[in-house]
DRENMAR-52039 format. One record per residue: x, y, z of N, C-alpha, C in turn; residue in three letters. Coordinates in nm, 3 decimals, always signed. Each point is the difference from the previous one (the first is absolute). Example, Ala and Ser with C-alpha at 12.3 -4.5 7.8 and 13.67 -1.06 7.14 Angstrom:
% residues 2
<rec><n_c1>+1.319</n_c1><n_c2>-0.569</n_c2><n_c3>+0.780</n_c3><ca_c1>-0.089</ca_c1><ca_c2>+0.119</ca_c2><ca_c3>+0.000</ca_c3><c_c1>+0.090</c_c1><c_c2>+0.120</c_c2><c_c3>+0.000</c_c3><residuo>ALA</residuo></rec>
<rec><n_c1>-0.035</n_c1><n_c2>+0.105</n_c2><n_c3>-0.072</n_c3><ca_c1>+0.082</ca_c1><ca_c2>+0.119</ca_c2><ca_c3>+0.006</ca_c3><c_c1>-0.077</c_c1><c_c2>+0.109</c_c2><c_c3>+0.073</c_c3><residuo>SER</residuo></rec>
This chain:
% residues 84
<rec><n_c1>-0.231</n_c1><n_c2>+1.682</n_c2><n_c3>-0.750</n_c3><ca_c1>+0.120</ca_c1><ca_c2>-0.074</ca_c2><ca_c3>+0.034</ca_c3><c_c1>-0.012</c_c1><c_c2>-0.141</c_c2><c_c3>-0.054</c_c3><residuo>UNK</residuo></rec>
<rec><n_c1>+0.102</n_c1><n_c2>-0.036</n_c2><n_c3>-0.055</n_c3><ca_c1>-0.009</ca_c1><ca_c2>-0.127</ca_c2><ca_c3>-0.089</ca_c3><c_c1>+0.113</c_c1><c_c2>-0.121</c_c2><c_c3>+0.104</c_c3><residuo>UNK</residuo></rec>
<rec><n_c1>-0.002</n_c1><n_c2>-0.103</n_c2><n_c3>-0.012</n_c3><ca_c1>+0.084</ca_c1><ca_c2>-0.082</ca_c2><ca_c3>+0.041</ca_c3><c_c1>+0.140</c_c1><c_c2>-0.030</c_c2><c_c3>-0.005</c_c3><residuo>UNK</residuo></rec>
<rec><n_c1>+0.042</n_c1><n_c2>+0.091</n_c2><n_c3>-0.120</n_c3><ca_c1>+0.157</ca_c1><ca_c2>+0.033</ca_c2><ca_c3>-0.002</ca_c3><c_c1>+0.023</c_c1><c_c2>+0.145</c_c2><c_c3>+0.017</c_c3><residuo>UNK</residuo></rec>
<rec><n_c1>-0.079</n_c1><n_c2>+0.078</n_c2><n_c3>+0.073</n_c3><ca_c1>+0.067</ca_c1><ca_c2>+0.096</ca_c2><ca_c3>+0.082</ca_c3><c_c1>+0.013</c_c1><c_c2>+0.020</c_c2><c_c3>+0.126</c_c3><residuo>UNK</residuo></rec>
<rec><n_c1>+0.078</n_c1><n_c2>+0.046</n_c2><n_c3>+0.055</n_c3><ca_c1>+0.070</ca_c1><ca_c2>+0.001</ca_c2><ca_c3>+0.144</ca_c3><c_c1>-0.050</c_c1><c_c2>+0.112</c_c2><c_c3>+0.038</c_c3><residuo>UNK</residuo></rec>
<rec><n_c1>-0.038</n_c1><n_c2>-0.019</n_c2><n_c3>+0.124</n_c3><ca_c1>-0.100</ca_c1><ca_c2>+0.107</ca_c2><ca_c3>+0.082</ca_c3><c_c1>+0.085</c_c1><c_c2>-0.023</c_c2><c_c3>+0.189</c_c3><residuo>UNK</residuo></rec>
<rec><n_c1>+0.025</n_c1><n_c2>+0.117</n_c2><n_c3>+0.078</n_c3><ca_c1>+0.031</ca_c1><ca_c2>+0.006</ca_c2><ca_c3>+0.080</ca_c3><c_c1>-0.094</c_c1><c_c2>+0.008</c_c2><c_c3>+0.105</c_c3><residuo>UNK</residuo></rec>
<rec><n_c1>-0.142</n_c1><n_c2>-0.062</n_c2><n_c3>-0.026</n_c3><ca_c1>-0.097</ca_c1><ca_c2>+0.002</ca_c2><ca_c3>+0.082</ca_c3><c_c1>+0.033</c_c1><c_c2>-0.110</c_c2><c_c3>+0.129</c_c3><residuo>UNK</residuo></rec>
<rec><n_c1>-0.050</n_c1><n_c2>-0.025</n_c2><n_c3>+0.059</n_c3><ca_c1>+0.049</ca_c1><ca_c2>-0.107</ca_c2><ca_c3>+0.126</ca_c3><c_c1>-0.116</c_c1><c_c2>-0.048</c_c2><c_c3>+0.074</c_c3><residuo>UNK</residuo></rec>
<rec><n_c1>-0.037</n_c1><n_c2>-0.128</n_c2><n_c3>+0.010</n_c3><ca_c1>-0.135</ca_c1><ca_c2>-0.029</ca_c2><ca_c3>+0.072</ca_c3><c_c1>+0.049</c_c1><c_c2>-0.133</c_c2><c_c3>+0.021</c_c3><residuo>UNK</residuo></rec>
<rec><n_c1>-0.110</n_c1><n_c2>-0.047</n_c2><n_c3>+0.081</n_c3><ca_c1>+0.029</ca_c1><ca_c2>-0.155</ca_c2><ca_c3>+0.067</ca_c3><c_c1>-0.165</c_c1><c_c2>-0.071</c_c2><c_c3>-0.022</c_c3><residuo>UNK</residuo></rec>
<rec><n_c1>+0.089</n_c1><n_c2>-0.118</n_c2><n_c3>-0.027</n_c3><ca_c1>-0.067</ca_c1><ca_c2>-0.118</ca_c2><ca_c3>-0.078</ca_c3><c_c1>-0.077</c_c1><c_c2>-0.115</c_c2><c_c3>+0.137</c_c3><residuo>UNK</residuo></rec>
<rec><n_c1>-0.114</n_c1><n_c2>-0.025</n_c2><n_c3>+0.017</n_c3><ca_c1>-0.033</ca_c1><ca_c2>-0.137</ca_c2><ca_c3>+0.079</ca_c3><c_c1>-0.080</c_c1><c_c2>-0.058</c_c2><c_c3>-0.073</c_c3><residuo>UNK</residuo></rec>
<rec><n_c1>+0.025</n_c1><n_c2>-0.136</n_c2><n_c3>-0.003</n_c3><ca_c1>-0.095</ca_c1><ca_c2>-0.064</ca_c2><ca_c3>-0.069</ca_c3><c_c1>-0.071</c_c1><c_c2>-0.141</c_c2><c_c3>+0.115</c_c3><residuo>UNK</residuo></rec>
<rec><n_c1>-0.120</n_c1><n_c2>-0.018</n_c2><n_c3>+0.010</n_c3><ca_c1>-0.063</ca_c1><ca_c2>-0.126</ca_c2><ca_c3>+0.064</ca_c3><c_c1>-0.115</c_c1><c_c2>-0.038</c_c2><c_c3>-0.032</c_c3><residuo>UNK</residuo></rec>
<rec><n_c1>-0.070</n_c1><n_c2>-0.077</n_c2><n_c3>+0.100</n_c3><ca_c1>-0.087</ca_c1><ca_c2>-0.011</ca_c2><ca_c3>+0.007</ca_c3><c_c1>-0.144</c_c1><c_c2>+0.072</c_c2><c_c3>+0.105</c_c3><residuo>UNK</residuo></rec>
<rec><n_c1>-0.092</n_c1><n_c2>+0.014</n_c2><n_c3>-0.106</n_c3><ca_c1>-0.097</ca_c1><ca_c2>+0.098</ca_c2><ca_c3>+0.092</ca_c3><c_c1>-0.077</c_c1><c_c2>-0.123</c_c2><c_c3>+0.071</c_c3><residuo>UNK</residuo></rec>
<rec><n_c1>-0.081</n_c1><n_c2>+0.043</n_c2><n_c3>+0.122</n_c3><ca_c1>-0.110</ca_c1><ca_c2>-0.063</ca_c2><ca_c3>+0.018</ca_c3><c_c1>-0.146</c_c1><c_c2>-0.040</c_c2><c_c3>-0.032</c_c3><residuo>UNK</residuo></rec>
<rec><n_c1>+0.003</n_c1><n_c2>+0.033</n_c2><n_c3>-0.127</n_c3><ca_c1>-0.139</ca_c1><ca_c2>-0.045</ca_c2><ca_c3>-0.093</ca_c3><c_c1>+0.094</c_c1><c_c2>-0.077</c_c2><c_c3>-0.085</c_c3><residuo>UNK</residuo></rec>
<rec><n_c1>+0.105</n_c1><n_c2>-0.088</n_c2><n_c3>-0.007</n_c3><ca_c1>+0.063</ca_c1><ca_c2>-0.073</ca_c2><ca_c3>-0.123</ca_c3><c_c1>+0.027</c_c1><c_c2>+0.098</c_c2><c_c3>-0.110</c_c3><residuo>UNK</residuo></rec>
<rec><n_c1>+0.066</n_c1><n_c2>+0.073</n_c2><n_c3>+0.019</n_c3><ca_c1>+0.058</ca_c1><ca_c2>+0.080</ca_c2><ca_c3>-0.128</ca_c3><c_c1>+0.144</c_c1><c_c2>+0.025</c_c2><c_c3>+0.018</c_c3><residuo>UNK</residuo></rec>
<rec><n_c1>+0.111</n_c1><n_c2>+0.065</n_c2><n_c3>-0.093</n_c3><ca_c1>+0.086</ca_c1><ca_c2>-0.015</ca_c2><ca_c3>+0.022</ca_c3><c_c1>+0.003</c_c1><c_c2>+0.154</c_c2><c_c3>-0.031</c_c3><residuo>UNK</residuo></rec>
<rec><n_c1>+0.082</n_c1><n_c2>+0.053</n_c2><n_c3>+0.160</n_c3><ca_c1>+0.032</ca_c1><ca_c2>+0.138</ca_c2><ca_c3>-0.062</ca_c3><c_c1>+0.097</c_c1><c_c2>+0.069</c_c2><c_c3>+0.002</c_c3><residuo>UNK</residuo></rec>
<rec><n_c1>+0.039</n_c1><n_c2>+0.087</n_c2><n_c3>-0.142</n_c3><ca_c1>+0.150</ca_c1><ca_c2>+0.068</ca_c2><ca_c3>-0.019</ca_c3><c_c1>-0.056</c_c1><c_c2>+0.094</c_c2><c_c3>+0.037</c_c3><residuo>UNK</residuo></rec>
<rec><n_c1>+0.092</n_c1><n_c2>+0.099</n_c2><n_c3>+0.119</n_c3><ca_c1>-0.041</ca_c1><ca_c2>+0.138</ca_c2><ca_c3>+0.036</ca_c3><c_c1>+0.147</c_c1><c_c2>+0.060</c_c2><c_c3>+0.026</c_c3><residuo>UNK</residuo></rec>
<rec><n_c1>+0.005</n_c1><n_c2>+0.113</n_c2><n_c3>-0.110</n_c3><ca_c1>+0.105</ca_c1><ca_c2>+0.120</ca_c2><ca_c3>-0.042</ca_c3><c_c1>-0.052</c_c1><c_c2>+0.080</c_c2><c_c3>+0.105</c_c3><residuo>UNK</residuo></rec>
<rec><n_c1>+0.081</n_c1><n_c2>+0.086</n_c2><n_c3>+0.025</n_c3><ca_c1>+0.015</ca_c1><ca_c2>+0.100</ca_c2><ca_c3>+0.120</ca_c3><c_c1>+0.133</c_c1><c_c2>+0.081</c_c2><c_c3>-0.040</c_c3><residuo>UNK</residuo></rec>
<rec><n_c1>-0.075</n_c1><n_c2>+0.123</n_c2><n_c3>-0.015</n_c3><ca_c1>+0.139</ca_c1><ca_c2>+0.082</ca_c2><ca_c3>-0.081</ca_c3><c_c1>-0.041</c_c1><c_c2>+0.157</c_c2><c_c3>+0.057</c_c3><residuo>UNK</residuo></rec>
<rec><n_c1>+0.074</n_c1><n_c2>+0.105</n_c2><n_c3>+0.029</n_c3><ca_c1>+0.027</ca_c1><ca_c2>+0.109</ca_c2><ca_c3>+0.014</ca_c3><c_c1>-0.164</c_c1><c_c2>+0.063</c_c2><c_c3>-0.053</c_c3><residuo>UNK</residuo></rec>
<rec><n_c1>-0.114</n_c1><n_c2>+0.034</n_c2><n_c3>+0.073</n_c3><ca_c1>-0.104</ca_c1><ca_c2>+0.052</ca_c2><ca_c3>-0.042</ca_c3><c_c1>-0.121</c_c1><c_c2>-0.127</c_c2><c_c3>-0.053</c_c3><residuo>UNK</residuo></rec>
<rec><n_c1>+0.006</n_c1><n_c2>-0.094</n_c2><n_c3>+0.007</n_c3><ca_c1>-0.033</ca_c1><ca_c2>-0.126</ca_c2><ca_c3>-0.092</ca_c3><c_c1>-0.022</c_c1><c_c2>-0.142</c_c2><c_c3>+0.084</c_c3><residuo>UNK</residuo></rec>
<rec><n_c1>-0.118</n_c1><n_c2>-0.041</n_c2><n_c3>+0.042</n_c3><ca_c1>-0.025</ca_c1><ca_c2>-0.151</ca_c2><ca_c3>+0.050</ca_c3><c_c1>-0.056</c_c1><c_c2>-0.071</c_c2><c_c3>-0.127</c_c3><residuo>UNK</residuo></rec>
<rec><n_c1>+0.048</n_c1><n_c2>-0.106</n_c2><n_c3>-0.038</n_c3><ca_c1>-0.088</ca_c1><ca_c2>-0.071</ca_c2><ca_c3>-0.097</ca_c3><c_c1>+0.003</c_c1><c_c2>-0.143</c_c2><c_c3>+0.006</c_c3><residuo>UNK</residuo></rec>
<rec><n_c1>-0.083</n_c1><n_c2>-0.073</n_c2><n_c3>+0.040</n_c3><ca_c1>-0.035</ca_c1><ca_c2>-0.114</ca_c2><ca_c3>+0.038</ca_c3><c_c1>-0.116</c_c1><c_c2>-0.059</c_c2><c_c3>-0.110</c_c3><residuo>UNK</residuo></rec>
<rec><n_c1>+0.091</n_c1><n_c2>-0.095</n_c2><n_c3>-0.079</n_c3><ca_c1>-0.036</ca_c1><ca_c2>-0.103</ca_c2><ca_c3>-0.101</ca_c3><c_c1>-0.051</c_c1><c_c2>-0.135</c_c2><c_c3>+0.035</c_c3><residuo>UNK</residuo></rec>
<rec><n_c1>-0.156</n_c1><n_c2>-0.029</n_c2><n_c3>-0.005</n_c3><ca_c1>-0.048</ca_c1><ca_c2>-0.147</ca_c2><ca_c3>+0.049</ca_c3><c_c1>-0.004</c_c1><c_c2>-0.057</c_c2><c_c3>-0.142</c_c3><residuo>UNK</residuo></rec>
<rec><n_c1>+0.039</n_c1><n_c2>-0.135</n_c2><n_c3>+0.009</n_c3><ca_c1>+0.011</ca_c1><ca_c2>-0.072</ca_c2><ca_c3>-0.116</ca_c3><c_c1>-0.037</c_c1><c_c2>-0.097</c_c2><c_c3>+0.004</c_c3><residuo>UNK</residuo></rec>
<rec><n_c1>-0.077</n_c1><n_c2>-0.112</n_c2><n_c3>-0.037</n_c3><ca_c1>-0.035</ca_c1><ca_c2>-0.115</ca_c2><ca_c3>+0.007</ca_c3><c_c1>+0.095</c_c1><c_c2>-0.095</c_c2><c_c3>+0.035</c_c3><residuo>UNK</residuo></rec>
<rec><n_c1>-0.035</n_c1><n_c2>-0.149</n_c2><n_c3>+0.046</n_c3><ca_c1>+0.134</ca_c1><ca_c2>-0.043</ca_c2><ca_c3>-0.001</ca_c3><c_c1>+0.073</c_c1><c_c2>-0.079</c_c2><c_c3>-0.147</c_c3><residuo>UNK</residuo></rec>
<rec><n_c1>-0.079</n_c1><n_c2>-0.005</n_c2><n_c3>-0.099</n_c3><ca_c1>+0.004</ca_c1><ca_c2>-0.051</ca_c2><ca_c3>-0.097</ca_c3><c_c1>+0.109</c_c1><c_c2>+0.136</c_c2><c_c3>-0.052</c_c3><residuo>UNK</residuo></rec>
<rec><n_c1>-0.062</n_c1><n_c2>+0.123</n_c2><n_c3>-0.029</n_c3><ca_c1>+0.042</ca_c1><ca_c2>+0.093</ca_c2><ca_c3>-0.034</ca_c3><c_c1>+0.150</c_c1><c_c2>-0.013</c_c2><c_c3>+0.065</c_c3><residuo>UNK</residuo></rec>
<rec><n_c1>+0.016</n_c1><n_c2>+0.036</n_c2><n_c3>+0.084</n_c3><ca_c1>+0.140</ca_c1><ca_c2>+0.016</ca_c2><ca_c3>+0.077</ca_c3><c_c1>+0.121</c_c1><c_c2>-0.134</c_c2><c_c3>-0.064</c_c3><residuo>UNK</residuo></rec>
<rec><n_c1>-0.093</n_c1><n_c2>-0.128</n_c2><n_c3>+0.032</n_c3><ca_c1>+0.079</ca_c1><ca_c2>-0.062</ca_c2><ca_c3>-0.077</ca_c3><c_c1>+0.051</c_c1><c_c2>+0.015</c_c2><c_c3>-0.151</c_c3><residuo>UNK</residuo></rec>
<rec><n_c1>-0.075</n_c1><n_c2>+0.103</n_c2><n_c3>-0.097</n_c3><ca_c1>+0.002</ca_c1><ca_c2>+0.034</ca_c2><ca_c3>-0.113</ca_c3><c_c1>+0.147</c_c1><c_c2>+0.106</c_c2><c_c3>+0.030</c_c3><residuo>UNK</residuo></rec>
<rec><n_c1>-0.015</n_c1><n_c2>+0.077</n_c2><n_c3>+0.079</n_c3><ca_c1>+0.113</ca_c1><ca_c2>+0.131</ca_c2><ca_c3>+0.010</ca_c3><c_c1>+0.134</c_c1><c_c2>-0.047</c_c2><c_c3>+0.059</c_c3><residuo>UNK</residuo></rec>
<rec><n_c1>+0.029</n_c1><n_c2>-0.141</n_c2><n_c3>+0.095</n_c3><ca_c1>+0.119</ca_c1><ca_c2>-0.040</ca_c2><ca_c3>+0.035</ca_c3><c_c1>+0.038</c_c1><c_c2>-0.086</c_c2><c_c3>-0.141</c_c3><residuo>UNK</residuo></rec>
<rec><n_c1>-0.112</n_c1><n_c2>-0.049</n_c2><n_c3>-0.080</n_c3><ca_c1>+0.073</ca_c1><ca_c2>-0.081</ca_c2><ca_c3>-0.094</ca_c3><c_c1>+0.096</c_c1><c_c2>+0.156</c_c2><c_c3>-0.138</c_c3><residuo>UNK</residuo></rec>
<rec><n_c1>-0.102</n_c1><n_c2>+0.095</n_c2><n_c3>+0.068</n_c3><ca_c1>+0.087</ca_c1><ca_c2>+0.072</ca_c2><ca_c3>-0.175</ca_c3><c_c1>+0.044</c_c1><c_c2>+0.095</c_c2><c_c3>+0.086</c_c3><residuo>UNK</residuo></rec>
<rec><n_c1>+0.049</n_c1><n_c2>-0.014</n_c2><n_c3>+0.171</n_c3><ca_c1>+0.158</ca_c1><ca_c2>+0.081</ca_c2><ca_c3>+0.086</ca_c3><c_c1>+0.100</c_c1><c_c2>-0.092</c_c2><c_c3>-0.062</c_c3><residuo>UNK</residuo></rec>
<rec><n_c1>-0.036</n_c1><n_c2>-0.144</n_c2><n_c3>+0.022</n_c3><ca_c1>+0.107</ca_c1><ca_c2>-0.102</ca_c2><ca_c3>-0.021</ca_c3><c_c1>+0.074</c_c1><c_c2>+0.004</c_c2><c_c3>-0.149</c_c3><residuo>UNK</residuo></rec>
<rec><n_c1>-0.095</n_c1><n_c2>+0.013</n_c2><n_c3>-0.074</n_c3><ca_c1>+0.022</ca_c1><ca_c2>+0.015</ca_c2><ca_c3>-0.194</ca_c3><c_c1>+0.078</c_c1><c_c2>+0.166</c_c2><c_c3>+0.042</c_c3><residuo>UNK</residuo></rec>
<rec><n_c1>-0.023</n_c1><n_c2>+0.079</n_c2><n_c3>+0.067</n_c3><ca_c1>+0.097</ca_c1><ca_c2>+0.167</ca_c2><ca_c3>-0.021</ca_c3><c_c1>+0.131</c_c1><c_c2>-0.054</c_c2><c_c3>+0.059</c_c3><residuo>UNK</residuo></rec>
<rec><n_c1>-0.021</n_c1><n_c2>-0.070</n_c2><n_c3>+0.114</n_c3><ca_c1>+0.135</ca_c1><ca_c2>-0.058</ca_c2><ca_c3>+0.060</ca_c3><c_c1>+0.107</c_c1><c_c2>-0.021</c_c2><c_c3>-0.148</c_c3><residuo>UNK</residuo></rec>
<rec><n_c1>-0.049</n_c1><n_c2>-0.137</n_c2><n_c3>-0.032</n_c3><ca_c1>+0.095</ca_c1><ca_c2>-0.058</ca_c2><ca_c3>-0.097</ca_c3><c_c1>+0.037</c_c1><c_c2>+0.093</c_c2><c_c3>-0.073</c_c3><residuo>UNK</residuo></rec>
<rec><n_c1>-0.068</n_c1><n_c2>+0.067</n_c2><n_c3>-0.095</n_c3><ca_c1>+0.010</ca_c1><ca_c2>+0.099</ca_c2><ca_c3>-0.093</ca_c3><c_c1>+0.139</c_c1><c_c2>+0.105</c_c2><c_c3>+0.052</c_c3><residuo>UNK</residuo></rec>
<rec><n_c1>-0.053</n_c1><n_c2>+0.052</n_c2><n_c3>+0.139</n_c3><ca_c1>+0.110</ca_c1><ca_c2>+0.068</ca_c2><ca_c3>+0.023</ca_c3><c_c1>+0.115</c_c1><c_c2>-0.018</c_c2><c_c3>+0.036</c_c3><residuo>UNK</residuo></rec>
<rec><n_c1>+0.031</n_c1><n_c2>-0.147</n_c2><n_c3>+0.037</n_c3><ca_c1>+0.081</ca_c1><ca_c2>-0.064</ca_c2><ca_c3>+0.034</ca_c3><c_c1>+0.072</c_c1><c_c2>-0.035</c_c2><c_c3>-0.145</c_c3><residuo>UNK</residuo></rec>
<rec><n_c1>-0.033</n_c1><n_c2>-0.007</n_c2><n_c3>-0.116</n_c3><ca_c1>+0.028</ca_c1><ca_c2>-0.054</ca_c2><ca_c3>-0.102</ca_c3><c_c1>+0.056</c_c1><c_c2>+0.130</c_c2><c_c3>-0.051</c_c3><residuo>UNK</residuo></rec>
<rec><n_c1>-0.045</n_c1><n_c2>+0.136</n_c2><n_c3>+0.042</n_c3><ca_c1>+0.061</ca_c1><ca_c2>+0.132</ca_c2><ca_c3>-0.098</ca_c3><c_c1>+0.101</c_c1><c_c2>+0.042</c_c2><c_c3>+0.125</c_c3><residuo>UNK</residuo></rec>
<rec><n_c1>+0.024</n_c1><n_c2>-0.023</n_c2><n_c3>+0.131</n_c3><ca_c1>+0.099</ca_c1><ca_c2>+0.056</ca_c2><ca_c3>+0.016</ca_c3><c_c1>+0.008</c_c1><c_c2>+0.136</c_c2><c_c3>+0.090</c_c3><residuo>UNK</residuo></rec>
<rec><n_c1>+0.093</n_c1><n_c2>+0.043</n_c2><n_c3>+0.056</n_c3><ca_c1>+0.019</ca_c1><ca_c2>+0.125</ca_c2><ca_c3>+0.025</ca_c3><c_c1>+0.018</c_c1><c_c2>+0.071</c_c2><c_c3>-0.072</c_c3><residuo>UNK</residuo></rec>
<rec><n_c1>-0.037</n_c1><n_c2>+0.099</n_c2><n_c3>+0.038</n_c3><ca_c1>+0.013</ca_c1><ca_c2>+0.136</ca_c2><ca_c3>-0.130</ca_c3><c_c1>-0.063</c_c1><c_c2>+0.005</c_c2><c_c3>-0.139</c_c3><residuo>UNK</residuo></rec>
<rec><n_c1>-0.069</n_c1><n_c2>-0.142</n_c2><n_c3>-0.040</n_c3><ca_c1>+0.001</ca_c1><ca_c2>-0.007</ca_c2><ca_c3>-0.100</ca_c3><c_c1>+0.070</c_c1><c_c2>-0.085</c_c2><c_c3>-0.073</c_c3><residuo>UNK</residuo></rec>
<rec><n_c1>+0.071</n_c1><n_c2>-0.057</n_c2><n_c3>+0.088</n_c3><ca_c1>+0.075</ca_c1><ca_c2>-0.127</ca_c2><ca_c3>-0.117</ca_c3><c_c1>-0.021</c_c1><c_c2>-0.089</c_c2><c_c3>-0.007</c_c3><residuo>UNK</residuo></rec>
<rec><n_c1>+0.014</n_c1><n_c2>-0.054</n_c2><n_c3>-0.064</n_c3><ca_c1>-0.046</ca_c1><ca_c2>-0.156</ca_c2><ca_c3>+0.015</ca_c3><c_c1>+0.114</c_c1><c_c2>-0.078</c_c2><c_c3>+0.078</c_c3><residuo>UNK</residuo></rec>
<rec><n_c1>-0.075</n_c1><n_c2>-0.097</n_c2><n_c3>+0.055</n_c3><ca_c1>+0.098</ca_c1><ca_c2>-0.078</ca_c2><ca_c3>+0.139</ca_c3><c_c1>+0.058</c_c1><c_c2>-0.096</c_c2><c_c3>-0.029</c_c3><residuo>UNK</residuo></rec>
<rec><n_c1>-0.012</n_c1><n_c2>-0.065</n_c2><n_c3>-0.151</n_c3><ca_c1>+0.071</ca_c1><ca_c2>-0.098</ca_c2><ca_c3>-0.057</ca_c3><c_c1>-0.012</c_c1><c_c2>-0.136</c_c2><c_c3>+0.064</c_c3><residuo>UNK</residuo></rec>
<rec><n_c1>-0.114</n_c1><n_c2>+0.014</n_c2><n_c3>+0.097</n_c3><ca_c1>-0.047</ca_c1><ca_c2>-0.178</ca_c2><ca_c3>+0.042</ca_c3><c_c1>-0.108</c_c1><c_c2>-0.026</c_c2><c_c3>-0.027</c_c3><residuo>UNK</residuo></rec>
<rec><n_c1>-0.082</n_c1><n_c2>-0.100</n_c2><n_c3>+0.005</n_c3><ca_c1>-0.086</ca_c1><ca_c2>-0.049</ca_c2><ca_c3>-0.022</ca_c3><c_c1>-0.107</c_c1><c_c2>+0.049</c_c2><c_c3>+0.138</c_c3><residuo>UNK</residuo></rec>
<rec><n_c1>-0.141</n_c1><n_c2>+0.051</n_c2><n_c3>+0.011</n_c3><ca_c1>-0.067</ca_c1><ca_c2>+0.024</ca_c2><ca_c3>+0.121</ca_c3><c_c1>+0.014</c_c1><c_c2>-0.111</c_c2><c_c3>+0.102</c_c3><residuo>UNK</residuo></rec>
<rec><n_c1>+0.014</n_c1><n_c2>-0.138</n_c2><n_c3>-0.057</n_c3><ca_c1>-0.045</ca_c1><ca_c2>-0.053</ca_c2><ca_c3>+0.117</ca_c3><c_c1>+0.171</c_c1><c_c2>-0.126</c_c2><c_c3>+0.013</c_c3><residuo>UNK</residuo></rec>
<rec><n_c1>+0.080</n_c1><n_c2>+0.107</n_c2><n_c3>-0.060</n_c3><ca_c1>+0.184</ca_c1><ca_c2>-0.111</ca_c2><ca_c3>+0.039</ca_c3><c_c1>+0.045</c_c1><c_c2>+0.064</c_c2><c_c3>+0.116</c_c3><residuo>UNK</residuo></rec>
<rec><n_c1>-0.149</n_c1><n_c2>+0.052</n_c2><n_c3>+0.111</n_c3><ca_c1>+0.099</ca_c1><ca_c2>+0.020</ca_c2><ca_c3>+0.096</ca_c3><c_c1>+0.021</c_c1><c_c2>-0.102</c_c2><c_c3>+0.096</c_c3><residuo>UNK</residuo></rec>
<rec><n_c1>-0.030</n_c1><n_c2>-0.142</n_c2><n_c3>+0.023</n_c3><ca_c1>-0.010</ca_c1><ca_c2>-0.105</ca_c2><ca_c3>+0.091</ca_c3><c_c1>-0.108</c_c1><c_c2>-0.048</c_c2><c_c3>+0.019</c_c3><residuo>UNK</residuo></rec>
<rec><n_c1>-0.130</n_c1><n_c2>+0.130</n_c2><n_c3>-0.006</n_c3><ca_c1>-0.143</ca_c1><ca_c2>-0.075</ca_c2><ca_c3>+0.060</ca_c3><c_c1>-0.043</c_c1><c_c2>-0.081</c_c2><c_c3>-0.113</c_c3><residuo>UNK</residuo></rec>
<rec><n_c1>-0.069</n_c1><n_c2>-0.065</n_c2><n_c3>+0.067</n_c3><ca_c1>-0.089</ca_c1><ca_c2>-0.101</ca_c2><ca_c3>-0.077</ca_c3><c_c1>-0.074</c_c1><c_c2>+0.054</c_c2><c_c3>-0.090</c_c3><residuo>UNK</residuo></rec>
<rec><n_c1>-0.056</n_c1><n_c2>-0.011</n_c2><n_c3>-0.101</n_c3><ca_c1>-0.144</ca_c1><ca_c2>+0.121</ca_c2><ca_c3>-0.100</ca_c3><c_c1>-0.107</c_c1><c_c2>-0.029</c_c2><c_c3>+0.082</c_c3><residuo>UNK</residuo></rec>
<rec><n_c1>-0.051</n_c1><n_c2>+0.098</n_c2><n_c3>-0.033</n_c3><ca_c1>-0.095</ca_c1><ca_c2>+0.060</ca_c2><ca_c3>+0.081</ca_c3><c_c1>-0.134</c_c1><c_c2>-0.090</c_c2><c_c3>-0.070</c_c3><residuo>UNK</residuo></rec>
<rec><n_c1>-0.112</n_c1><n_c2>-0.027</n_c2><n_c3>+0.057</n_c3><ca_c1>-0.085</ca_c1><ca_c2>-0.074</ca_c2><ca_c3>-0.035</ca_c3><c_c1>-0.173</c_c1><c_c2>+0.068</c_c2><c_c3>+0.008</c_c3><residuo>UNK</residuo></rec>
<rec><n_c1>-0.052</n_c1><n_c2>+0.007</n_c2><n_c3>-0.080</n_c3><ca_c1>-0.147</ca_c1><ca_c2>+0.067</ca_c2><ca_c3>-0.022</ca_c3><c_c1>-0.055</c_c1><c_c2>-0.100</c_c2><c_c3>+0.163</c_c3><residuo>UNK</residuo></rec>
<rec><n_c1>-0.072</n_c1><n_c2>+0.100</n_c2><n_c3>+0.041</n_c3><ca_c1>-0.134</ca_c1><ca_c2>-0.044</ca_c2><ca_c3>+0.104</ca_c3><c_c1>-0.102</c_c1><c_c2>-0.129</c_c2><c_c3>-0.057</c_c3><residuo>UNK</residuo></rec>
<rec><n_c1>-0.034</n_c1><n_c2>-0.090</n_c2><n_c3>+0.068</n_c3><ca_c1>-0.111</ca_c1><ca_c2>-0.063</ca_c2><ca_c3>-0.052</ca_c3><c_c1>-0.106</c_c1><c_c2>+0.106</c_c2><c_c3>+0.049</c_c3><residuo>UNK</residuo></rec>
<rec><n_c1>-0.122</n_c1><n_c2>+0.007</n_c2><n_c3>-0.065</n_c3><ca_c1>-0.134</ca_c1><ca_c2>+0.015</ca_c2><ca_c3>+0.038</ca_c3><c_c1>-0.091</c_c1><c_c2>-0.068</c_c2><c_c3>-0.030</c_c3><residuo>UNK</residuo></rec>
């Protein structure tokens, strides 16, 4: 299964923090627990390139079209890299 196909699978998403300092995404789906520990460096790596899919998809649109605005002419401010 690739990222532009549509799958009628259904599972639920939590994401936090563990108690050893890790950050964890845990899928829970029909037959399926999967609980992802990630550093916190790491994690910060995966909200910066959710945020980069955001725009992107915001920029193509429903269906496939393009939305004819700019990602970020919707009012908010641009978005700004993390210091570390």
């Amino acid at each position: 299964m690739g990222i532009n196909r549509e799958s009628d699978v259904a599972a639920s998403l939590q994401i936090g923090p563990t108690d050893r300092g890790m950050v964890r995404i845990y899928v829970e789906g029909e037959g399926i627990e999967l609980p992802l520990d990630f550093e916190p460096d790491e994690a910060a790596e995966i909200a910066e390139e959710l945020l980069a899919a955001i725009e992107a998809a915001r920029a193509v649109g429903p269906a496939g079209q393009p939305s004819g605005r700019r990602p970020e002419s919707d009012g908010a401010p641009p978005r700004r890299k993390p210091r570390r």
